[in-house]
C-alpha positions in Angstrom: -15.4 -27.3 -48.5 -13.5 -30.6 -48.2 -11.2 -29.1 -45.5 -13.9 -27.4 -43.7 -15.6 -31.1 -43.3 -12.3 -32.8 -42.7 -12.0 -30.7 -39.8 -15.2 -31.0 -38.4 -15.3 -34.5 -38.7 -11.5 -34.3 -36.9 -13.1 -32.6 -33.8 -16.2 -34.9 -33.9 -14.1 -38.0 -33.8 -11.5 -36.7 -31.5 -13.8 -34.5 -29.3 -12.8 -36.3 -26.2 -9.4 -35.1 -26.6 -10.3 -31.9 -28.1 -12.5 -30.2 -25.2 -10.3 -31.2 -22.2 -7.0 -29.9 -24.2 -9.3 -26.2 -24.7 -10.5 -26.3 -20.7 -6.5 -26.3 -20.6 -5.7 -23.6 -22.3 -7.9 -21.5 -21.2 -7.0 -22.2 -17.5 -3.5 -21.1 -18.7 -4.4 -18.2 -20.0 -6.4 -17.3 -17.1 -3.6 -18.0 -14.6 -1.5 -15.9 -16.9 -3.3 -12.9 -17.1 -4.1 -13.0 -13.2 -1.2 -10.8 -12.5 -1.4 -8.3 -15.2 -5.7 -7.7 -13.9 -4.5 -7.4 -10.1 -1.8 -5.1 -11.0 -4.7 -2.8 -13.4 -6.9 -2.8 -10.7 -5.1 -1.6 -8.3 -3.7 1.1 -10.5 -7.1 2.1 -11.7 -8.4 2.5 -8.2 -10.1 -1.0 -6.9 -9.4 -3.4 -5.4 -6.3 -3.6 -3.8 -4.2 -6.8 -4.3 -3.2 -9.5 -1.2 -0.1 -8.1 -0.3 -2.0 -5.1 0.4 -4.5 -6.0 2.4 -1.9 -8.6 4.4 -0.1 -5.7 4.8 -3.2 -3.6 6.2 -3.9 -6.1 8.6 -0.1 -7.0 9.7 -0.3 -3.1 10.3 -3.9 -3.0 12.6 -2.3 -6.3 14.3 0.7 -4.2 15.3 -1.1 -0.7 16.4 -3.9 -3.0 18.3 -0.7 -5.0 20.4 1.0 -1.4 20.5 -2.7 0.0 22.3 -2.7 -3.3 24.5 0.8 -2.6 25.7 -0.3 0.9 27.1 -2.9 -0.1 28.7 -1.2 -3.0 30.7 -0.3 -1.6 34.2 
């Protein structure tokens, strides 16, 4: 019981140092697992990830300037 009180009263006094240092590692974690959700989805069938759709788009640029090039005289 003494513990359990030490602590609290550690995060009561120190909360100001506390919270901010939590907002940070969760942020971490978040960028960390980024990666590892983009590459799930896109095996699992949903969204596809940026280089994809760069690449979708790179591709309709190049098929819409090879269209353009025909039609020139």
């Amino acid at each position: 019981m003494v513990l359990t009180d030490l602590g609290w009263r550690t995060i009561a006094t120190n909360y100001g140092r506390i919270i901010p240092a939590i907002f940070v590692l969760a942020q971490i974690r978040l960028t960390r697992d980024e990666p590892q959700w983009a590459a799930s989805t896109e095996r699992d069938g949903g969204r596809p990830n940026d280089r994809q759709e760069h690449a979708q788009i790179e591709g309709g640029k190049g098929k819409l300037h090879a269209q353009h090039d025909l039609l020139e005289p």
